[in-house]
KEKE-3310 file (N, C-alpha, C; in steps of 0.2 Angstrom, whole numbers, plus 5000, padded with zeros to 4 digits):
npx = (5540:5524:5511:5499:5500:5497:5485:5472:5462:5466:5474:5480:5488:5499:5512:5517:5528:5530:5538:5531:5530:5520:5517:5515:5502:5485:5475:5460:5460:5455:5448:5440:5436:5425:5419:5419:5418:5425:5437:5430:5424:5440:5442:5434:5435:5448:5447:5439:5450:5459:5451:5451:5462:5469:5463:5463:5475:5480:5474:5481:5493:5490:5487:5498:5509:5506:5497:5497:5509:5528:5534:5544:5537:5525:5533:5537:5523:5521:5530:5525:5513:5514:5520:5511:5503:5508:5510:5494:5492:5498:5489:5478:5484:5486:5471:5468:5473:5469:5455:5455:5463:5474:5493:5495:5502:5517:5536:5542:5532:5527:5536:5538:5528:5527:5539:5535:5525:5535:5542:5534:5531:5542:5546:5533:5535:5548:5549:5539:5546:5558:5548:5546:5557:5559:5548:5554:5564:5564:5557:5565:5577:5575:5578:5590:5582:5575:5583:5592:5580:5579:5570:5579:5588:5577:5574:5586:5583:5575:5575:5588:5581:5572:5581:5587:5575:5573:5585:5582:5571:5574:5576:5562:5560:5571:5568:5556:5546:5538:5528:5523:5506:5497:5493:5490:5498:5508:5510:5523:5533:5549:5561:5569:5581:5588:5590:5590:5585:5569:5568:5577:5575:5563:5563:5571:5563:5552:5559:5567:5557:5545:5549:5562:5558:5547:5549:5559:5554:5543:5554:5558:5544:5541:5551:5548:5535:5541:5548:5537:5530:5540:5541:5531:5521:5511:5499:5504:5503:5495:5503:5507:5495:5490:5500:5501:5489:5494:5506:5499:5490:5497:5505:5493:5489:5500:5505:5496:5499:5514:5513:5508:5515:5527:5522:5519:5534:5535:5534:5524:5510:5495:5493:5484:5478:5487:5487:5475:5474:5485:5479:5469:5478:5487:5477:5473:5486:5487:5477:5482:5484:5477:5471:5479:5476:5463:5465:5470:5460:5448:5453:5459:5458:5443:5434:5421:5414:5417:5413:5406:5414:5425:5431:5445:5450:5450:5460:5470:5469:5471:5486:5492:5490:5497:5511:5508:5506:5518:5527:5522:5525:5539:5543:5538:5545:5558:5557:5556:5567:5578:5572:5576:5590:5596:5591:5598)
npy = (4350:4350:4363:4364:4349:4344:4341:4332:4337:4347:4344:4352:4358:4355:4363:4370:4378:4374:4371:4361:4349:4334:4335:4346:4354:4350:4342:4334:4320:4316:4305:4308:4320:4323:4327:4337:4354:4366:4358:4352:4362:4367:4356:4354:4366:4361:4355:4361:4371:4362:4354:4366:4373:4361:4359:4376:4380:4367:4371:4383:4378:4370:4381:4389:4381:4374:4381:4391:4402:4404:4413:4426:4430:4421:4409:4414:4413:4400:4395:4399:4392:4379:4377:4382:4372:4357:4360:4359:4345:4336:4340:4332:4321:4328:4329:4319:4316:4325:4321:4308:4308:4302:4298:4287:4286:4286:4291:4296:4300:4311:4319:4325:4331:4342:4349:4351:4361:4372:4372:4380:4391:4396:4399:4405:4417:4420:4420:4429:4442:4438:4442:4453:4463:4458:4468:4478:4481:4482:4494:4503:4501:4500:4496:4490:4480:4476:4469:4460:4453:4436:4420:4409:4415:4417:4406:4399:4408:4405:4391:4393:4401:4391:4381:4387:4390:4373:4374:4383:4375:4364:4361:4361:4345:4339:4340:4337:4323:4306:4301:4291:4291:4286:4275:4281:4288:4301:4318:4327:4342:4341:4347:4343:4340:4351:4366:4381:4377:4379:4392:4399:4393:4397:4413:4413:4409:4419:4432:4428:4424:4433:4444:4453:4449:4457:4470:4471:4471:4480:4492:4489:4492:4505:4511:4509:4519:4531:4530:4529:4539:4551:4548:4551:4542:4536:4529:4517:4507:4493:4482:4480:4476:4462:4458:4466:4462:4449:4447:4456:4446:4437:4441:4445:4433:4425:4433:4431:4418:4420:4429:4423:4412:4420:4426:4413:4409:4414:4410:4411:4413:4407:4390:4383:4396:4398:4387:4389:4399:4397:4386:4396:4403:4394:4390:4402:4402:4392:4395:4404:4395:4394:4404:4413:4408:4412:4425:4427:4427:4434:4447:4448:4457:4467:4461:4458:4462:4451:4441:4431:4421:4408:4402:4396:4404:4418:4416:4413:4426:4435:4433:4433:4445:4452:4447:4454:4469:4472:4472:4478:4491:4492:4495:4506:4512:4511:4519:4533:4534:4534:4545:4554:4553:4556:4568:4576)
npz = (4945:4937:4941:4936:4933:4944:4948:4940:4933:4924:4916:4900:4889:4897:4897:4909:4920:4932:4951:4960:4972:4976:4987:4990:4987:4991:4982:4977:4968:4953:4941:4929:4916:4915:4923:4929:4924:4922:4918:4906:4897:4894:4885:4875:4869:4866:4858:4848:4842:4837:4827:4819:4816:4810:4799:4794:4793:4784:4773:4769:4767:4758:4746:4747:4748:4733:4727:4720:4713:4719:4729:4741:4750:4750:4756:4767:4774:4770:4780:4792:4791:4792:4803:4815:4809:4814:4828:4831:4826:4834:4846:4849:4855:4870:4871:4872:4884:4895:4893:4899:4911:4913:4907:4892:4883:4883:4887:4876:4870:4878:4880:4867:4863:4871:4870:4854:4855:4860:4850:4840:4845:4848:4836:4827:4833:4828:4814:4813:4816:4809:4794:4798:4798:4785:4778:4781:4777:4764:4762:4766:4760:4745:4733:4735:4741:4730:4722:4729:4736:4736:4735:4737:4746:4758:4760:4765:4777:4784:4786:4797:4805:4811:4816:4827:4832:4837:4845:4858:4862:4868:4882:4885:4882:4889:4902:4904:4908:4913:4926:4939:4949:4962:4956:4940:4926:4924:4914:4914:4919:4927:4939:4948:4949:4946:4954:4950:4938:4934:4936:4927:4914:4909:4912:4899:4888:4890:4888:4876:4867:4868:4873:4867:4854:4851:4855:4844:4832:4835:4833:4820:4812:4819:4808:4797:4798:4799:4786:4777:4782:4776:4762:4757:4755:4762:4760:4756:4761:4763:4762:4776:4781:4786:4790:4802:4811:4811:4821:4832:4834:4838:4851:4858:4861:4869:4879:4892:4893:4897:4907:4917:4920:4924:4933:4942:4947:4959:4973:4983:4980:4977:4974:4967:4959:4951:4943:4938:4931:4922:4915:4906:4903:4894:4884:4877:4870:4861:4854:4846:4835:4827:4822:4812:4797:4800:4798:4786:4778:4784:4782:4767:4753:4750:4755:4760:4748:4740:4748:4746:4738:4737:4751:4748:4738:4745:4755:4747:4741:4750:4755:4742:4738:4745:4742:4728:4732:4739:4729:4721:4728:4730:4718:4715:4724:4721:4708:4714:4722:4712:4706:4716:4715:4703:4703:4712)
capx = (5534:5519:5506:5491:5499:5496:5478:5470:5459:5470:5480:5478:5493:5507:5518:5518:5534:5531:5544:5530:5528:5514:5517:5514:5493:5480:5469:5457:5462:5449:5448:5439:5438:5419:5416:5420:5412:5430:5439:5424:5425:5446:5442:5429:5441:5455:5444:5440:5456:5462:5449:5449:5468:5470:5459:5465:5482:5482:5471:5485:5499:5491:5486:5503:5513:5505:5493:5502:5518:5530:5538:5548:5529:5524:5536:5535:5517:5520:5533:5521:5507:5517:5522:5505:5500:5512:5507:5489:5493:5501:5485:5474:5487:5482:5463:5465:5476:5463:5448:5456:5466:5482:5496:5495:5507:5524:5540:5543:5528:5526:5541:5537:5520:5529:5543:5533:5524:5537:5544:5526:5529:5548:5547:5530:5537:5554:5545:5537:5550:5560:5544:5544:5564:5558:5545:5557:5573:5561:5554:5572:5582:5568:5583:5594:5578:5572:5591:5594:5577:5576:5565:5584:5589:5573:5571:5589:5584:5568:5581:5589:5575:5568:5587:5587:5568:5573:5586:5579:5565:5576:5574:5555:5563:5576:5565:5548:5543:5532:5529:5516:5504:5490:5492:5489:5503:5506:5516:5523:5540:5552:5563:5571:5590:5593:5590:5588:5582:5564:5569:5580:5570:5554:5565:5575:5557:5550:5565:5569:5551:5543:5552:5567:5558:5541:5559:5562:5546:5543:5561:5556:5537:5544:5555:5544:5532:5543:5549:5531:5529:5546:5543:5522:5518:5506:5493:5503:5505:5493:5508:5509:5490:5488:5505:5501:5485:5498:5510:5494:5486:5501:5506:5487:5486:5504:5503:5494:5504:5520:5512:5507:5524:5531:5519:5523:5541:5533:5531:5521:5506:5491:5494:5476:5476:5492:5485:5468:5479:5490:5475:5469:5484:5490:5471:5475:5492:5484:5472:5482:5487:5470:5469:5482:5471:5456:5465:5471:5451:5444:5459:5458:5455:5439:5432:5413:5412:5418:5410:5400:5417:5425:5440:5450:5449:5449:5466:5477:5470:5475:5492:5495:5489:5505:5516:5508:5507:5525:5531:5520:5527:5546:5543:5536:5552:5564:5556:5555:5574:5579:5571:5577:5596:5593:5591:5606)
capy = (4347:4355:4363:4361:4343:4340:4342:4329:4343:4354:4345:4353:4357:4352:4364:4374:4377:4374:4368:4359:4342:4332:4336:4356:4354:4343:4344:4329:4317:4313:4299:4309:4325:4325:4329:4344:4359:4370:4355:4350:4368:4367:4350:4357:4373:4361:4352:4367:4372:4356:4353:4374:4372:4356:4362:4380:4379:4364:4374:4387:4374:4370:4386:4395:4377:4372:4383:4399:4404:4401:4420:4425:4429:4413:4406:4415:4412:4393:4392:4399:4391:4373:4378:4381:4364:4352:4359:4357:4341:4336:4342:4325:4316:4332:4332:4312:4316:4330:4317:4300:4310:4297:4298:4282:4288:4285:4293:4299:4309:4315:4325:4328:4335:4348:4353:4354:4367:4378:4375:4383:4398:4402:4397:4410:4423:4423:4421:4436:4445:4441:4443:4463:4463:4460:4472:4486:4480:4481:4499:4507:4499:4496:4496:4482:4472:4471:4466:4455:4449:4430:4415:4404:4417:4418:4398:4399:4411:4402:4387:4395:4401:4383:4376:4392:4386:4367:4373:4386:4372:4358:4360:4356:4336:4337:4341:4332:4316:4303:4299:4286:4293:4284:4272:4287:4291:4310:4319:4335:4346:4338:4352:4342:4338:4356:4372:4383:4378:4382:4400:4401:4390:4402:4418:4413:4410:4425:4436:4426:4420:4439:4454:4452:4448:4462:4475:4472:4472:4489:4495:4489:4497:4512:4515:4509:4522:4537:4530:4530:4548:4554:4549:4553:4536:4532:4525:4510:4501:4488:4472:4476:4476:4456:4458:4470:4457:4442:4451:4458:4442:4430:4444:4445:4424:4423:4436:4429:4412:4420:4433:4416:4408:4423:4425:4405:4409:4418:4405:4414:4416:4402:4385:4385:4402:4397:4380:4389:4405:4393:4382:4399:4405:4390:4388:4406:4402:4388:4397:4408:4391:4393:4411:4414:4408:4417:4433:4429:4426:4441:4451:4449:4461:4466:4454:4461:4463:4446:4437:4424:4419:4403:4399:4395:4411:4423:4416:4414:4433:4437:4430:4435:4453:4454:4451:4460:4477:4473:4474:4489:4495:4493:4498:4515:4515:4511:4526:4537:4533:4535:4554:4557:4553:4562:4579:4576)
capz = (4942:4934:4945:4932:4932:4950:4948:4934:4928:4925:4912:4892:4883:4900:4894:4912:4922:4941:4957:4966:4970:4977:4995:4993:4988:4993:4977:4974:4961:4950:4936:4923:4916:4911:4929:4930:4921:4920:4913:4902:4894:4889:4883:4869:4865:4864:4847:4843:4840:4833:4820:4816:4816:4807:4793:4792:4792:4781:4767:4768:4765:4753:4744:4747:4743:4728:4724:4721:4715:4725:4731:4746:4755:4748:4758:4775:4777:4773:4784:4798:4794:4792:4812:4817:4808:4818:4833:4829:4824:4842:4852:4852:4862:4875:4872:4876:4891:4896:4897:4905:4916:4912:4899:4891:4876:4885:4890:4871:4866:4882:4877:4859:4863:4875:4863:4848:4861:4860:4844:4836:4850:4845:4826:4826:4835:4823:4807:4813:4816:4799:4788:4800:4794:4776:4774:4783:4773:4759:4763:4769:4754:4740:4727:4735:4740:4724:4716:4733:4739:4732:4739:4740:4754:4762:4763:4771:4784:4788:4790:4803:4810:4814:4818:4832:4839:4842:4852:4862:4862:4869:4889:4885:4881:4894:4910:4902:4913:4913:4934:4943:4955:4963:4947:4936:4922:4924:4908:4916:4922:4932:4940:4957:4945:4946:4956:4947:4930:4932:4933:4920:4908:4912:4909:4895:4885:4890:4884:4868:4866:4870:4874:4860:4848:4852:4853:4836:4827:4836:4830:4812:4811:4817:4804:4792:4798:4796:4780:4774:4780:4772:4757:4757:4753:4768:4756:4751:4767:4763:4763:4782:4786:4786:4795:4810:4813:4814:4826:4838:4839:4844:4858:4864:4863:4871:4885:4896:4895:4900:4911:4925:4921:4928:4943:4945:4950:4966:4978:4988:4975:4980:4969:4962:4958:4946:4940:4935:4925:4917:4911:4904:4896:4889:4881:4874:4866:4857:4849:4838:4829:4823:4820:4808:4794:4799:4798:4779:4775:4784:4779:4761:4749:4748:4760:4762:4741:4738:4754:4741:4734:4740:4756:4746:4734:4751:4756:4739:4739:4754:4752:4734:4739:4753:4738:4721:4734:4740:4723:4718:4732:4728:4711:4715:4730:4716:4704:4720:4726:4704:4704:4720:4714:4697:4706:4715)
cpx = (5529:5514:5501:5494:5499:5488:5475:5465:5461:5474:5477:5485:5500:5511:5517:5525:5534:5537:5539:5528:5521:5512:5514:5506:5493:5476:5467:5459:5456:5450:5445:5438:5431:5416:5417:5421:5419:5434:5435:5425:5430:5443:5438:5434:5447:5452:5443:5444:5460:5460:5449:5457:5472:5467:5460:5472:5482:5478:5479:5493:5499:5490:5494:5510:5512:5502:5494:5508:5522:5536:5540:5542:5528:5527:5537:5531:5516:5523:5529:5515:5508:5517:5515:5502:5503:5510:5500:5488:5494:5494:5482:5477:5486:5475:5463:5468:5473:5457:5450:5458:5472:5484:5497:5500:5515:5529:5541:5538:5525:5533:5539:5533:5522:5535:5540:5529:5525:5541:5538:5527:5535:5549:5541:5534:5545:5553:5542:5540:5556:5556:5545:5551:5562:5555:5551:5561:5567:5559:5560:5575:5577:5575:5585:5590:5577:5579:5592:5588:5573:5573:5571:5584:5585:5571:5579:5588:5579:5572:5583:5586:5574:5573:5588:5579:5570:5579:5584:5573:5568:5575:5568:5553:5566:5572:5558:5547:5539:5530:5521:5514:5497:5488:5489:5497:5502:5512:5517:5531:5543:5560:5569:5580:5595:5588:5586:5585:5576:5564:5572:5579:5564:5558:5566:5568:5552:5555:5567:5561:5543:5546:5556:5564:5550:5545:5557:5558:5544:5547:5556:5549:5538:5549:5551:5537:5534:5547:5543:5530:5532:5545:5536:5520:5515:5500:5497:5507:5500:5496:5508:5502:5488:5495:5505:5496:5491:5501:5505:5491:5489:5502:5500:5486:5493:5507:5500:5498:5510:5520:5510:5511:5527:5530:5520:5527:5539:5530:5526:5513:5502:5490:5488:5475:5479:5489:5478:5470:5482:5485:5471:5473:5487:5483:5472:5479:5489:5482:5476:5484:5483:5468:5472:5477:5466:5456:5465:5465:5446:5449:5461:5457:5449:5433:5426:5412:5412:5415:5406:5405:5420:5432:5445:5453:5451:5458:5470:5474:5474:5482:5493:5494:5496:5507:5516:5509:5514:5528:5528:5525:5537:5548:5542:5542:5556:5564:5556:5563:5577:5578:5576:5588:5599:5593:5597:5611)
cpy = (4353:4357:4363:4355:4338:4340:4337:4330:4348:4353:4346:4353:4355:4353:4369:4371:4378:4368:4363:4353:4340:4336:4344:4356:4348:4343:4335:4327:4314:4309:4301:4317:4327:4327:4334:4350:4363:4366:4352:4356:4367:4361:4352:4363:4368:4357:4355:4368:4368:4354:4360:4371:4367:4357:4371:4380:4374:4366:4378:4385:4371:4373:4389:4386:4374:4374:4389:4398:4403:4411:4422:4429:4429:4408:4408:4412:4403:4392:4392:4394:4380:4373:4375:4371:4358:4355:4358:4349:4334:4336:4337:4323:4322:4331:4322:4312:4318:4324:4313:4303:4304:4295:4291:4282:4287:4291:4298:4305:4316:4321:4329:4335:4342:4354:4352:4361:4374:4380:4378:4391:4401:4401:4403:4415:4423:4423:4429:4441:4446:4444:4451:4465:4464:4465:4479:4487:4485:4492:4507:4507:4498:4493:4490:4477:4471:4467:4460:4450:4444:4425:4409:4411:4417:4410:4397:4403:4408:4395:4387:4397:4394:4380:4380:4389:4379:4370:4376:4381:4366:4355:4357:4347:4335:4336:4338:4326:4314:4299:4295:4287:4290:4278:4275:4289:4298:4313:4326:4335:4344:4341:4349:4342:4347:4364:4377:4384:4380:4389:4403:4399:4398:4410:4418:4413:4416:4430:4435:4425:4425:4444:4455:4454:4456:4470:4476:4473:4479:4495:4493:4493:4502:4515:4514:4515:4529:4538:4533:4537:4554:4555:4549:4548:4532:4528:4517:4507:4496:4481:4471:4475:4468:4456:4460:4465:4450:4444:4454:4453:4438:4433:4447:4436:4425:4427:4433:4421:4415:4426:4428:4413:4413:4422:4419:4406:4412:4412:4404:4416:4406:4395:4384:4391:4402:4393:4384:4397:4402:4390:4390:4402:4401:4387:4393:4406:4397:4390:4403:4403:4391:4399:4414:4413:4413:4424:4435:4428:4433:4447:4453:4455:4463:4463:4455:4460:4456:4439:4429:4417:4413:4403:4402:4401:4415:4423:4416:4421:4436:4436:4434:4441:4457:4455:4453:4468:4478:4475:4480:4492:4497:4494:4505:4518:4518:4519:4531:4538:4536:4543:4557:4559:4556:4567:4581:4575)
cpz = (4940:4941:4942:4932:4940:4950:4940:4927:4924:4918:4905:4888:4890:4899:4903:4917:4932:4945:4959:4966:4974:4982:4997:4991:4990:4986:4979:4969:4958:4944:4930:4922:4914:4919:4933:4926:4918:4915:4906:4896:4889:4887:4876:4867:4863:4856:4845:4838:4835:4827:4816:4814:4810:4800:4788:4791:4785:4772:4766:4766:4757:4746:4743:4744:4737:4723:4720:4717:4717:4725:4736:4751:4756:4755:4767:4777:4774:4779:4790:4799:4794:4803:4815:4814:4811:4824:4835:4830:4829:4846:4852:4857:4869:4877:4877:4885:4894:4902:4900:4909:4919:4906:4898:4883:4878:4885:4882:4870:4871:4881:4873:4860:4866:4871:4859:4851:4860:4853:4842:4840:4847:4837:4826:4826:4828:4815:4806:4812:4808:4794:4793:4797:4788:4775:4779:4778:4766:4757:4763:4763:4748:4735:4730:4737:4735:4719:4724:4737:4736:4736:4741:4748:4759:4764:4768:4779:4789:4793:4797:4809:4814:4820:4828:4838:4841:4846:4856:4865:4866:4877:4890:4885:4887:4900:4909:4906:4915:4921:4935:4949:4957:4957:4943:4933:4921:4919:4913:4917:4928:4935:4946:4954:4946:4948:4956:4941:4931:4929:4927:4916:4906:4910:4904:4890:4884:4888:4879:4866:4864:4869:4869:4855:4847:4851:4848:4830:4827:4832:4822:4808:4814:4812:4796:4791:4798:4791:4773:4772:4778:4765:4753:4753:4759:4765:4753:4757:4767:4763:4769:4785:4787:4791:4803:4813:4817:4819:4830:4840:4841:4850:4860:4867:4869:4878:4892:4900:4901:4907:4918:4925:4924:4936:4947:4949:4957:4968:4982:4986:4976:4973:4963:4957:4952:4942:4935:4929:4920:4912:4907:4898:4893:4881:4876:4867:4861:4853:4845:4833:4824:4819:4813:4800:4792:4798:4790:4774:4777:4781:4773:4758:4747:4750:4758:4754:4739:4743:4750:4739:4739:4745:4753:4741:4739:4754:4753:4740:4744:4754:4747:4736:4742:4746:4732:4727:4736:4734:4720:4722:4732:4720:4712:4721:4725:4713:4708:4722:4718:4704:4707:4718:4708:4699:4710:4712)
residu = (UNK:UNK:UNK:UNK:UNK:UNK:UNK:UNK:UNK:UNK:UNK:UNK:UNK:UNK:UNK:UNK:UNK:UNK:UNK:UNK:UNK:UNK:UNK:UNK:UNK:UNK:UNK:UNK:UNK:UNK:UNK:UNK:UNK:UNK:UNK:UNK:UNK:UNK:UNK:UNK:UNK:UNK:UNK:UNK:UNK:UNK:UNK:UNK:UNK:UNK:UNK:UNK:UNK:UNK:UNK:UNK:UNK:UNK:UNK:UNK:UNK:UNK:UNK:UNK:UNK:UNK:UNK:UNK:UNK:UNK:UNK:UNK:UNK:UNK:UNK:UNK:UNK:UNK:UNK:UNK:UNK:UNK:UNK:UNK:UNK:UNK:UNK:UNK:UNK:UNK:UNK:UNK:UNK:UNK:UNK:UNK:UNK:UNK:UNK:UNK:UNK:UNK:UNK:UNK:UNK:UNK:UNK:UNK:UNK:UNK:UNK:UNK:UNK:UNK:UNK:UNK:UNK:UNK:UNK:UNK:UNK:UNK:UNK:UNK:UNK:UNK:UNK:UNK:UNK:UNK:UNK:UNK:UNK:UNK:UNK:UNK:UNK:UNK:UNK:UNK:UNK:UNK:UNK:UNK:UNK:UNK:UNK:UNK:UNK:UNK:UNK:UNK:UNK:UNK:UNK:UNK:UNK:UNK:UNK:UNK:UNK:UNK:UNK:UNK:UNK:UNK:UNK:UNK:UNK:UNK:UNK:UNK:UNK:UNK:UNK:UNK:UNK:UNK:UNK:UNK:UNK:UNK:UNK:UNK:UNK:UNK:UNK:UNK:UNK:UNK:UNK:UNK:UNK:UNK:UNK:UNK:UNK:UNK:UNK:UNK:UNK:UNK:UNK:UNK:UNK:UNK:UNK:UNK:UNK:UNK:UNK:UNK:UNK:UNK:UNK:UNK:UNK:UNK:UNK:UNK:UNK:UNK:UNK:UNK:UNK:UNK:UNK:UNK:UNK:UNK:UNK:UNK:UNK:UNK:UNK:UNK:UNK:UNK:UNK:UNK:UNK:UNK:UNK:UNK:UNK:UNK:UNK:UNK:UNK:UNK:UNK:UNK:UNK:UNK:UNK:UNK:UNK:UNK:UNK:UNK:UNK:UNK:UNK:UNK:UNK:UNK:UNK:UNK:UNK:UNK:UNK:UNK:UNK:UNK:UNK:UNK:UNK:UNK:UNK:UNK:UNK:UNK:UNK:UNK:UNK:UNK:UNK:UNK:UNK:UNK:UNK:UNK:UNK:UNK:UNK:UNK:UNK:UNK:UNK:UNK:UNK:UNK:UNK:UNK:UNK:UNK:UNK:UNK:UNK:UNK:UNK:UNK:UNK:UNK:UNK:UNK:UNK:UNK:UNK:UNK:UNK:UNK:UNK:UNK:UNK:UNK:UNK:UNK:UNK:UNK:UNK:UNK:UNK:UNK:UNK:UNK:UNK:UNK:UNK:UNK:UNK:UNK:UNK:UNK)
# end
C-alpha cells in the first residue's frame, strides 16, 4: 500500500509505491483536507495545474492540430502536448479525493487515474527522446533526413511510442486498489500478492522512465554538439533551444519523484518523512504538464519584441520556428555535405 495513502492528507496524485500497511503508522485519520495547512497548499497547486494544464495544452492541440501545417514537429509537440492534456484532464478526480479524504469513484478510475499517471511520464520522456533522435539524425545525416524524414514515419514511431508507455504503464492497473478503512474508500498500491514487485516496479520506472532515456539524449546532444562545431555552424542551433527547456524541465519536475520512490525501498527511513517527499515530488511531476506550454510562449522568437502580440501568436511561433530553422538548417547541411563531396 501507499504510504502517502495511509495518511488522508497525504493523498494527490496516489501514484506512490510503498509495502506498508496500516499496522506500521499510527497517523490520525482525518475527514477533511481543509484542516490542514500542508494539505490545503497541494490542494490549491493541484488546480493550478489543472486549470494551467487544461488550458495550455489544450491551446497547443489546437494550434499545432489545426492551426498550423501539419510537419513532423507539428506532430511531436502534439503528440506531447495531447499526453500532458489527458493527464490534466484525469486530476480533478485527485483534487476531489484530496479534499473528502474518500474515493468515491470506484475500483475503475481508481486505476485509470494511476496509469494515466505514468503513461504522461513514459510517453513524455520518449517523445523526448525521439524528438532528441530526430534533430541528431537530422544534424549527422542532413541528406537522408531531408529524402527520409516524412510526418507518415513519424506518426508511426509516435505510435509505438505510446503502445511501449501502456505497457510499461500497466503494473499501475494491476497493483491499484480500492480498500475500506474506518468507512473511508482509500485509492492506493496494493503490494501483499507479490514480494517483490514494489521493488521491481519502482526500479523498472526509474531505469526505463529516467536513466535510459537521460543516456540517450546525452549521447544525442553530444553528437549534435561536435557536429555543430565540425562543421562551424554553432549559430544555427536554434530548433534545439525550445527543446533543451523540454528535456531540463521534465528531469527537474521528475527527480524528485523518483529520488523518494528510491529512498522508499529503504525501510529503515521514517514513514512521514516519505509520505511528506512523495507529496512533494509527485506535486513537482505534475507540474511539468503545465509547463511545457509555458516554455513554447516564453520561448518564442522574439518574445520581449512581440510581448503585445497574442498566446496564441507566441505558440504557432514557437512551434513553427522549431521546424522553418530545422529546414534552414538541413538545407545549408545538405549544401555543406554537396561542397564537401565536390572536393572530394
Amino acid at each position: 500500500m501507499d504510504s502517502t495513502d495511509l495518511d488522508l492528507d497525504f493523498d494527490y496524485t496516489n501514484v506512490t509505491t510503498s509495502n506498508f500497511t496500516y499496522e506500521d503508522v499510527s497517523f490520525k485519520v482525518h475527514t477533511t483536507c481543509f484542516t490542514e495547512v500542508l494539505c490545503l497548499l497541494f490542494l490549491v497547486i493541484s488546480v493550478i495545474i489543472f486549470l494551467l494544464g487544461i488550458g495550455g495544452n489544450g491551446l497547443v492541440i489546437w494550434i499545432a492540430g489545426f492551426g498550423m501545417k501539419k510537419s513532423v514537429n507539428t506532430t511531436w509537440y502534439l503528440s506531447l502536448a495531447v499526453s500532458d492534456f489527458i493527464f490534466c484532464a484525469c486530476l480533478p478526480f485527485n483534487i476531489i479525493y484530496s479534499a473528502t479524504s474518500d474515493w468515491i469513484f470506484g475500483l475503475f478510475m481508481c486505476k485509470f487515474t494511476s496509469f494515466v499517471m505514468f503513461l504522461n511520464m513514459f510517453s513524455s520522456i520518449f517523445l523526448l527522446v525521439i524528438i532528441s533522435v530526430d534533430r541528431c539524425v537530422a544534424v549527422m545525416f542532413p541528406v537522408w533526413a531531408q529524402n527520409h524524414r516524412t510526418i507518415g514515419k513519424a506518426s508511426v514511431i509516435i505510435v509505438l511510442a505510446w503502445v511501449v508507455s501502456v505497457g510499461l504503464s500497466i503494473p499501475s492497473v494491476v497493483f491499484r486498489d480500492v480498500q475500506n478503512h474506518l468507512g473511508i474508500n482509500r485509492c492506493m498500491n496494493n503490494y501483499r500478492s507479490s514480494q517483490y514487485s514494489h521493488q521491481i516496479i519502482a526500479m523498472g520506472r526509474f531505469v526505463f522512465g529516467f536513466v535510459i532515456p537521460f543516456l540517450l539524449i546525452i549521447v544525442c546532444y553530444t553528437l549534435i554538439i561536435f557536429r555543430l562545431r565540425a562543421t562551424q555552424m554553432a549559430k544555427s542551433n536554434k530548433p534545439f533551444k525550445i527543446m533543451t527547456a523540454l528535456i531540463f524541465t521534465f528531469f527537474l519536475c521528475w527527480l524528485p519523484y523518483h529520488t523518494f520512490v528510491l529512498i522508499e525501498l529503504n525501510q529503515s527511513v521514517h514513514t512521514e518523512t516519505i509520505a511528506y517527499g512523495l507529496k512533494i515530488g509527485t506535486s513537482v511531476a505534475a507540474a511539468n504538464s503545465f509547463l511545457n506550454p509555458v516554455l513554447y510562449v516564453f520561448m518564442g522568437n522574439d518574445f520581449r519584441r512581440k510581448f503585445k502580440s497574442s498566446i496564441l501568436s507566441k505558440i504557432e511561433n514557437a512551434i513553427g520556428e522549431d521546424g522553418r530553422m530545422m529546414s534552414r538548417y538541413l538545407s545549408r547541411s545538405s549544401s555543406v555535405d554537396a561542397k564537401v563531396s565536390t572536393c572530394i
